[in-house]
N, C-alpha and C positions, 0 to 999 in steps of 0.2 A: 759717307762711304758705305756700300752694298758690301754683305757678308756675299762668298758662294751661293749661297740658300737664298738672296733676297729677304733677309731681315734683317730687321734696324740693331744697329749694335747694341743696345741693352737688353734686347732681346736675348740676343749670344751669351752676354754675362748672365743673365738669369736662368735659360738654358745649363749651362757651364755648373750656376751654383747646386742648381736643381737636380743632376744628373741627366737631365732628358736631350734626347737627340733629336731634333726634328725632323721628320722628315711627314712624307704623307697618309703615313697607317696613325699618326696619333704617338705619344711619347711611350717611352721605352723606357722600364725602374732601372733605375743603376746599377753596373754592375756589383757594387759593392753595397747597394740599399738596403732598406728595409723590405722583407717579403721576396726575395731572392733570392735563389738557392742552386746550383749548377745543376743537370742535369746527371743521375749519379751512373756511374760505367759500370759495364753489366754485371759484372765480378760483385761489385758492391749491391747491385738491386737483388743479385740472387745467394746474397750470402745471408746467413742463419741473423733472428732479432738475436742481440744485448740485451743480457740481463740489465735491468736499471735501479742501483742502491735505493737505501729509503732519502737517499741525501740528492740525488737525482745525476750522480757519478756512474756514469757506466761500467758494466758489472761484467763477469767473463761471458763468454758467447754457449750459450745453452745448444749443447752435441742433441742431433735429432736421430734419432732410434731408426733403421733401415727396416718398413715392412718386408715382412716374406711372403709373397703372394702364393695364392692353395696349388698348387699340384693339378694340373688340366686332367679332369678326370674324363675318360673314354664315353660317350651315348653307350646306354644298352643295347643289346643288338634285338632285333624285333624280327618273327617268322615272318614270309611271308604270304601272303594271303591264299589259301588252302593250304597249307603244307602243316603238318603236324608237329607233335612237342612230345618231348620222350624225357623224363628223370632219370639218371642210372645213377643211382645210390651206392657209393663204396666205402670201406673203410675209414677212407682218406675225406669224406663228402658227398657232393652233390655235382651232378656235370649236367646241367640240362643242354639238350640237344634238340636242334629244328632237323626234319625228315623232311630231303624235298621230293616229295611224293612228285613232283611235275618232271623233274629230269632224272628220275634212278626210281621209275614206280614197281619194276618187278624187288630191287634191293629193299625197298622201303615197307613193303607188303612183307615180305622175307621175315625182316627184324620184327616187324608189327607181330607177327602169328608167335615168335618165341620168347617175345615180350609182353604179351598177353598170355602166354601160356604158363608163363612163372622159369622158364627154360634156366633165366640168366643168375637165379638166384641162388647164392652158395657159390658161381663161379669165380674167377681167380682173375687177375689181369698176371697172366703166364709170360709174357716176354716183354720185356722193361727195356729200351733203348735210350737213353738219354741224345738227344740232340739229332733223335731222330723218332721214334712211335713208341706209346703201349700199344699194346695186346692182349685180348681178350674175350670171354664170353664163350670157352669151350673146355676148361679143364679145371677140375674142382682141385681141393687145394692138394689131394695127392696124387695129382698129375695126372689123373683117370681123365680120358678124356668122354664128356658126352657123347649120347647116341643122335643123331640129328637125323633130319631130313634130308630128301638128294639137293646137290648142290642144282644151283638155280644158272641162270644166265649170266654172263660176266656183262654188265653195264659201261661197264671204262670207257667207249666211246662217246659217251652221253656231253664229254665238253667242259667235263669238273674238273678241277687241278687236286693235286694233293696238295694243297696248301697247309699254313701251320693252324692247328683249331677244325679241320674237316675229317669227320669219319667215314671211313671205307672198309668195304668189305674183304678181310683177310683168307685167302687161300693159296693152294699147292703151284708149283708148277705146272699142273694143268690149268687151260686158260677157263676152265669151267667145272672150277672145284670149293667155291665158297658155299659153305653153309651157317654156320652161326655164328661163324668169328668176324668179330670186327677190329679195328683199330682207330687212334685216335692221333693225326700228326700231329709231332710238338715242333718240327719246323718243315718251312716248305721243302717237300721232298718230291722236287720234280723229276727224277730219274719213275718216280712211282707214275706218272701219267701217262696216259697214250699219245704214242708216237708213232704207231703202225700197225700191223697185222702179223709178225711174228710174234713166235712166242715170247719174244725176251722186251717185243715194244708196244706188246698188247695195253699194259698196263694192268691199274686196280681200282676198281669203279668206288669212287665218293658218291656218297648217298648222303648226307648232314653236314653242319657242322654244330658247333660249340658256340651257343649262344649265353651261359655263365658257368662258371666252374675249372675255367683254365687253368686257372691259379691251382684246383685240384689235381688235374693230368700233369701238370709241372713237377709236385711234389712228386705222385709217384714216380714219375720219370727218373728222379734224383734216386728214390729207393737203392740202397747195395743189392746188387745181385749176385748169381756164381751159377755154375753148370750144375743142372743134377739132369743124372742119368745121361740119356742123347740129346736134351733142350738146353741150349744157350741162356744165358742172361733172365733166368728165374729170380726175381724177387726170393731176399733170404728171409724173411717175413711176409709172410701171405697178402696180397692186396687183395680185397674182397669186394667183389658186386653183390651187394646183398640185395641189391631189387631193380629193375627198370618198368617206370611205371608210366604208363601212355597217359598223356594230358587230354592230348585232341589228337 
């Protein structure tokens, strides 16, 4: 008698005792054999090793410590190619600034001649805004304002946003009254850019921004302020520029 398979029946019993199933790929260990082992479910493959006694008893499940990965820290920002570097030294630190001499060259020359001239040194950041600018670079710390130069061209077409970190040149109501004041926004202050040709859409021409030091303009930003005299929002402890030093 022929098994299904076409082998002689003591075949089948020896098969049977052996574990092996025949068929054409070759025999197959038993499922219950020696060197055998189920496939483990993925719960189990990705669960933590057992500790193992010295007795060879397994031991509780060794807890694995959660790393903290570092904090993505920001690239430095880097000038670009012709455009100068300015230190302004305050109280508070250090705020280096890039001048883009390419899009604001009459503001950038401006700041260059009273920062080379020692202009800024002793003055005051006079109007402190949180969540919105400092101000600075015209009035010493008893409110005396500097003697300055005629104001220059107002730039604010040139294309630059007031963004948070770009400095621009601070002036009057008139669309062509900046002289040595600058400012420094702490957040994007797009009512500040051009929008037009009246006087209220002209804007306020950004010449630089803030390539380190933010974390500087931030603090003062916080500084307490209070009114003295007719000026708004005076720091009640002096912020000082003690220098602006041209790099390149």
């Amino acid at each position: 008698m022929r098994t299904p398979l076409h082998l002689p029946l003591p075949a089948v019993f020896l098969s049977a005792i052996l574990g092996w199933i025949p068929s054409g790929r070759g025999p197959l260990p038993a499922s219950n054999g020696p060197g055998w082992s189920p496939r483990p479910p993925l719960a189990s493959a990705l669960a933590p090793a057992a500790d193992v006694s010295d007795d060879g008893s397994p031991g509780q499940v060794k807890a694995t410590t959660p790393v903290q990965a570092p904090p993505l820290q920001a690239p430095p920002l880097e000038p670009a190619p012709g455009n100068g570097v300015a230190v302004i030294t305050t109280s508070f630190g250090d705020i280096t600034i890039e001048l883009f001499k390419d899009r604001a060259p009459v503001s950038v020359e401006n700041f260059l001649r009273y920062a080379n001239d020692g202009f800024y040194a002793g003055t005051i950041f006079h109007r402190v805004k949180p969540k919105f600018m400092i101000q600075g670079g015209g009035y010493t710390d008893t409110l005396i304002e500097k003697p300055t130069r005629p104001p220059i061209q107002n730039e604010a077409t040139n294309g630059l946003r007031n963004a948070r970190g770009t400095v621009a040149m601070a002036r009057l109501a008139t669309l062509r009254s900046a002289t040595a004041q600058f400012y420094i926004n702490i957040v994007d202050n797009r009512s500040l850019d051009h929008t037009g040709y009246s006087p209220s859409e002209f804007g306020y021409a950004v010449f630089g921004r803030v390539l380190s030091g933010m974390d500087v303009a931030d603090r003062i930003a916080a500084v307490a302020t209070a009114a003295s005299g007719d000026m708004e929002d005076v720091p009640v402890e002096p912020v000082y520029i003690k220098s602006v030093r041209v790099l390149k």
